[in-house]
PAPANU-534126 format. One record per residue (C-alpha): residue in three letters; x, y, z. Coordinates in steps of 0.2 Angstrom, whole numbers, plus 2048, in hexadecimal, padded with zeros to 3 digits. Layout:
alaXYZ ...
This chain:
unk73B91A4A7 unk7369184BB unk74A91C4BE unk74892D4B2 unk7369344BA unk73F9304CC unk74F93B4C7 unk7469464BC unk73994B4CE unk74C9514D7 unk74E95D4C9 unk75096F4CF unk73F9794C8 unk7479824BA unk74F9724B2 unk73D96A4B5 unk7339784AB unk74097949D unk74096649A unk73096449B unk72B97248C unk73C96C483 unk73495A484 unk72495F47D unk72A96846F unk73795A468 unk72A94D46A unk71E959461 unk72A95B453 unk72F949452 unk719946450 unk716956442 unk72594E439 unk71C93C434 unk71393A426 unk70393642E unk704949432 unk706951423 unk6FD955413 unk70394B406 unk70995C3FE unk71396140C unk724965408 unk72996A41B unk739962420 unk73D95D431 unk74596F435 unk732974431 unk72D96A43C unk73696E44B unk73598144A unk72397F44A unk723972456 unk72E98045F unk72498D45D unk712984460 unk71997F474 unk720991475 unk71099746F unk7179A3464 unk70E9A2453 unk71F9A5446 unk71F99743A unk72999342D unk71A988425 unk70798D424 unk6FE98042E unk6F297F422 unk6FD97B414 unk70796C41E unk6FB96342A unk6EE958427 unk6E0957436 unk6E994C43F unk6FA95843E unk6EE967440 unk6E995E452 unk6FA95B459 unk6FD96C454 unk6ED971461 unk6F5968471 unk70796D46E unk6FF98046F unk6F497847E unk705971486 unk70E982482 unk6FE98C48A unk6FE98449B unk70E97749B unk712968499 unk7149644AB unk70396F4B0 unk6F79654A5 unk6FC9544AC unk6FE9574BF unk6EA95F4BA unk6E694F4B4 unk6ED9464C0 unk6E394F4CC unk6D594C4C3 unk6D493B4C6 unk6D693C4D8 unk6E99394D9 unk6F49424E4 unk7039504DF unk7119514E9 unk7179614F2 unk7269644E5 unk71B9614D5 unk70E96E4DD unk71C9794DE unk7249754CD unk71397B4C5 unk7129884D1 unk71F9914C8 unk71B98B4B7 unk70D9944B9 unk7159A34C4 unk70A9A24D3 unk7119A84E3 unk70999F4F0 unk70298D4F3 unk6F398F4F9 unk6E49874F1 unk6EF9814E4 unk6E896F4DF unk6D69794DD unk6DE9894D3 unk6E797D4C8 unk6D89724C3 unk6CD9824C1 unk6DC98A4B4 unk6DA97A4AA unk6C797B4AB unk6C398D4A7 unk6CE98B49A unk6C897F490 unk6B6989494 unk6BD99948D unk6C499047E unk6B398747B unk6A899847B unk6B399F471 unk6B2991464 unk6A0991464 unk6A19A2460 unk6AC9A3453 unk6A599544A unk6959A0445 unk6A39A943A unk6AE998434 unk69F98C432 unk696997426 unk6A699841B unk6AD98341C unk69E97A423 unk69C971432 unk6A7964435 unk6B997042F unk6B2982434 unk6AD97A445 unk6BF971448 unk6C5982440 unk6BE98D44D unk6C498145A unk6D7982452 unk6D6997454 unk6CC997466 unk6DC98C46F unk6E7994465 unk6E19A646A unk6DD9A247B unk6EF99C47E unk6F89A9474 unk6FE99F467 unk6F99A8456 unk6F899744E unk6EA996440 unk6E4989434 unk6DC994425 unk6EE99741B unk6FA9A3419 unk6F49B341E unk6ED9B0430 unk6DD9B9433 unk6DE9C8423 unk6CF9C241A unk6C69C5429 unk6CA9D842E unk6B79DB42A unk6B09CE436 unk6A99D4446 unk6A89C544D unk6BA9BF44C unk6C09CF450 unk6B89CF460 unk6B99BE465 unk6CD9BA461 unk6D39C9469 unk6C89C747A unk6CE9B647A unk6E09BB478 unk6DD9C8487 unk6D39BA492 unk6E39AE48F unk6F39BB492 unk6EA9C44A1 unk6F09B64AD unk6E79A84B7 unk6E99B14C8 unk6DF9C04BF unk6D09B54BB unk6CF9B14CD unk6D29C04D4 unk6C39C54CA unk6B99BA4CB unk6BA9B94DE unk6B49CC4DE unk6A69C94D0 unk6989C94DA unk69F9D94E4 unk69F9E14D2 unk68D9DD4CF unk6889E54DD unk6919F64D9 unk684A034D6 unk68FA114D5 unk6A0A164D0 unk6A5A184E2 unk69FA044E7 unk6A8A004D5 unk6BAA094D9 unk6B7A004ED unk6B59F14E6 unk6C39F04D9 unk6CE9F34E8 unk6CB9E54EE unk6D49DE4E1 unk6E79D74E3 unk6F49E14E1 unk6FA9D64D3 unk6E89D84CA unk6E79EB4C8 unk6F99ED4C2 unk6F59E04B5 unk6E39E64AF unk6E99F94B0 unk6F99F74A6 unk6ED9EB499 unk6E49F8496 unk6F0A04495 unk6FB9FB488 unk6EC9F647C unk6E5A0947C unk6F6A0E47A unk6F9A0446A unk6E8A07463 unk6ECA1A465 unk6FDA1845D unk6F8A0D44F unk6E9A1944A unk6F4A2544A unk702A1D43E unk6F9A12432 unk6E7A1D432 unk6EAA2241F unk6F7A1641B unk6EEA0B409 unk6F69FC40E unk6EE9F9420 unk6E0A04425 unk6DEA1241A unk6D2A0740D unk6C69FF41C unk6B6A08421 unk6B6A10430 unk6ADA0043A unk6BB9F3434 unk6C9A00436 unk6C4A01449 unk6C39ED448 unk6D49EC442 unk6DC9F944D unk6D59F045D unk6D99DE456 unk6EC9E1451 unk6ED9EC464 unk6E99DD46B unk6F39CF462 unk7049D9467 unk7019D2479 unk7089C1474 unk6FC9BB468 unk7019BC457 unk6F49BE44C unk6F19CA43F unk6E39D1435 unk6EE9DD42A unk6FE9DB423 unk70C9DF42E unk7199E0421 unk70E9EF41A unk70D9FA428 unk719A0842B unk72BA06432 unk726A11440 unk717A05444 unk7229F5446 unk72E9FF451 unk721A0445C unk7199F145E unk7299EA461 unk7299F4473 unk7169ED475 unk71C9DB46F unk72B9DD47B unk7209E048A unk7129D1489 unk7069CB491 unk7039C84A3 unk70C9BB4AF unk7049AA4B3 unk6FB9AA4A2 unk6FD9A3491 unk7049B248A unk7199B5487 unk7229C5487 unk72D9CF497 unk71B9CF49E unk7109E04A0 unk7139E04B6 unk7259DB4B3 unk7289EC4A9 unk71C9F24B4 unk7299F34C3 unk7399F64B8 unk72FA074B4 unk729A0A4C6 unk73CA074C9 unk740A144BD unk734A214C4 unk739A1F4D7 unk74BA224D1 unk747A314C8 unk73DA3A4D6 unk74BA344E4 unk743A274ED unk746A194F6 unk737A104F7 unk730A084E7 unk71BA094EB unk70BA054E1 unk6FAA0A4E7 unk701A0C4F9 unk7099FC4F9 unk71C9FB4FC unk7239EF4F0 unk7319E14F5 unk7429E64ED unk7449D34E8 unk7379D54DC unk73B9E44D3 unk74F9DD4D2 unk7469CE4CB unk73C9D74BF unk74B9E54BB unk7549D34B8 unk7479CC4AA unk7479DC4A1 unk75A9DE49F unk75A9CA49C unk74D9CC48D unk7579DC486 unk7679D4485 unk7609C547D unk7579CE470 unk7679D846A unk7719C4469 unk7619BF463 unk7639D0454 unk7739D0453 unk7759BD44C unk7689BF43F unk76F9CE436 unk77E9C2434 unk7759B442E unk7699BF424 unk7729CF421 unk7689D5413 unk7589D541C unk7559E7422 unk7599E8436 unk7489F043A unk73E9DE433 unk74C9D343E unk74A9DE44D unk7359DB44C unk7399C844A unk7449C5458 unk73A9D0462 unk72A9C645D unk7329B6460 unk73A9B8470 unk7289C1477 unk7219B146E unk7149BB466 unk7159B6455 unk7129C4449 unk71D9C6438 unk7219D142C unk7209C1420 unk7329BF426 unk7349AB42F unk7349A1422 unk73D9AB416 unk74D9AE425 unk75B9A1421 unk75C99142D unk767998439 unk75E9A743A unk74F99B43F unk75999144B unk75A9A1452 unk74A9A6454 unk74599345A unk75099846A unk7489A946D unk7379A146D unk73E992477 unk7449A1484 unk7369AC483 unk72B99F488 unk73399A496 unk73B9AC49C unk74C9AE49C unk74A9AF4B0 unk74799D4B0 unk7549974A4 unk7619A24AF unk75B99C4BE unk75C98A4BA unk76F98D4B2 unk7729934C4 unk7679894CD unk77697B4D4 unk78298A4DC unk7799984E2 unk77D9954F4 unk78F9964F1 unk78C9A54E9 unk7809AF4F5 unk78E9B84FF unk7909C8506 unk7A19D3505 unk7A69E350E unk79A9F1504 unk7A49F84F5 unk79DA0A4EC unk7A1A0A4DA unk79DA1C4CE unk78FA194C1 unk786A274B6 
């Protein structure tokens, strides 16, 4: 075992991350399978077993299972730290602990989680780390506390307390994983409560960790702001990171909340029969659950086709990097379309809020975009061969779904065949880690030998 940790530290980066989540969810799989972590009505076979296990580490939600209906308490808390493990890795949550107790980390391990959790610089890192697994765990606390004034009510103290645990970690890190049963959160499109605190907590955890900080470090400078003049001064001295990130958050929930009013306003089978106060609840809630979250307060396989069209470009985009949430990433598409723009106008420059941006970033970004396109057409274009009489539209929201590791359905998982399954286990697998990073270890060993220059060549595009 000495002999493995040994060669397993020489690993390059990539390898390291992808190991360490494929470890996590085999083991995870190989625990949900025993007996001791089923009901005794389960009928889950090992298959079952790894796509959630899959799924829980990818933080995706898609399930071909109900929870509820397959794991006892025991299952049902395995289930909570493979999310836990997908949320912050495998690798991050150890080296915390290991910090913790005073032990040290070395340099390559600190730069290991440094790109599992996509920071870009070292600085601080031990004390940034330690407080990511703290603040975490705070957030998910307050958010339980809350919720359980809704689940304790309903199934008592001991089950609605562990039950507003299960949904707080599961929000929090994206995962769209619920104990209640079949229908995720539908009986509860009338609570305010739930419909606040889920969605806030789903924003909290896909935001990203440097965004907290960021923020946090400027709180005090906020307070102070007596004016509109001291607020907008203030919010500059934010990173430039941080303002793309809140910005284009903003913009993509309004956005979706505009178009799904707009689409499903007088539709019977989604808002039109709700009151004015829940219809408003519902619209924010599912607005907020496409950033990676997968939850649902309405049934998505009643909406209209235009609707699920439409979420599949929200679901595509994400959250934000350096969080718990899965997807391109909202400043990831956020440079491919500044890239866009500074082409169109003629420019040579790509800027944002007089700031210059470095070209390796943008190709990096242009190169995540592309990479999660292309997938997502393989991804399609297997599944109509495996389940060729599901209508294209439903497939293309699945892979989509899967492959952002959001988690929403049209009640389509666990009726795909096996291989479309399989297929959808490899896009979560994927979209969890970025295809960047599964690229990048593939070409890892040789790209010295292929970093070389030639006499420049012009080729005719357009």
């Amino acid at each position: 075992m000495k002999k493995f940790l040994d060669q397993f530290s020489d690993w390059p980066i990539p390898i390291k991350i992808i190991v360490s989540f494929a470890f996590a969810m085999f083991v995870g799989s190989l625990i949900l399978a025993m007996p001791f972590s089923q009901l005794e009505t389960s009928q889950a076979t090992y298959f079952d077993h790894l796509f959630g296990a899959v799924s829980m580490v990818a933080v995706t939600g898609l399930s071909t299972v109900p929870v509820a209906q397959t794991y006892n308490l025991f299952g049902q808390i395995v289930t909570l730290v493979l999310i836990k493990l997908g949320g912050l890795g495998l690798i991050t949550i150890v080296s915390a602990i290991i910090m913790q107790f005073g032990r040290h980390v070395s340099m390559k391990e600190e730069i290991t989680i440094q790109q599992a959790l996509n920071r870009s610089n070292m600085k601080g890192f031990s004390h940034f780390l330690l407080n990511v697994v703290k603040y975490t765990t705070l957030f998910e606390t307050i958010g339980a506390i809350l919720l359980a004034f809704t689940f304790v009510p309903i199934f008592g103290w001991p089950k609605g307390l562990f039950n507003s645990i299960f949904i707080a970690i599961s929000s929090f890190n994206n995962a769209g994983f619920d104990n209640l049963g079949t229908e995720s959160m539908q009986a509860f499109v009338d609570t305010p409560m739930v419909n606040i605190v889920i969605p806030f907590l789903i924003i909290i955890g896909g935001i990203g960790f440097s965004v907290w900080f960021d923020l946090a470090r400027n709180f005090k400078q906020f307070k102070k702001a007596r004016s509109w003049i001291d607020f907008k001064g203030t919010y500059r001295h934010l990173t430039l990171h941080t303002r793309l990130v809140i910005k284009w958050s903003l913009w993509l929930i309004v956005s979706a909340m505009v178009i799904f009013t707009l689409a499903e306003w007088t539709n019977p089978n989604s808002l039109g029969n709700l009151s004015l106060t829940n219809k408003l609840q519902a619209i924010f809630f599912q607005a907020v659950t496409l950033r990676t979250a997968g939850f649902s307060t309405l049934n998505f396989a009643e909406f209209h086709m235009f609707t699920l069209v439409v979420f599949t470009v929200f679901m595509f985009i994400g959250g934000s990097p350096g969080g718990t949430a899965g997807g391109a990433k909202t400043s990831t598409v956020a440079l491919v379309v500044k890239l866009i723009g500074t082409e169109l106008k003629g420019q040579t420059n790509i800027n944002y809020k007089h700031r210059t941006l470095e070209i390796d970033i943008v190709k990096r970004a242009l190169v995540i975009v592309v990479m999660f396109i292309l997938l997502n057409f393989v991804a399609l274009s297997l599944m109509t061969i495996f389940d060729e009489e599901v209508p294209l539209q439903y497939l293309f929201f699945e892979s989509v779904s899967a492959f952002g590791t959001v988690g929403l359905s049209a009640n389509l998982t666990a009726t795909l065949s096996r291989y479309s399954q399989t297929v959808i286990m490899f896009c979560m697998f994927i979209g969890r880690l970025g295809p960047i990073t599964i690229f990048t270890a593939l070409g890892n060993r040789d790209r010295k030998k292929r970093d070389i220059r030639y006499a420049t060549g012009s080729i005719l595009i357009g």
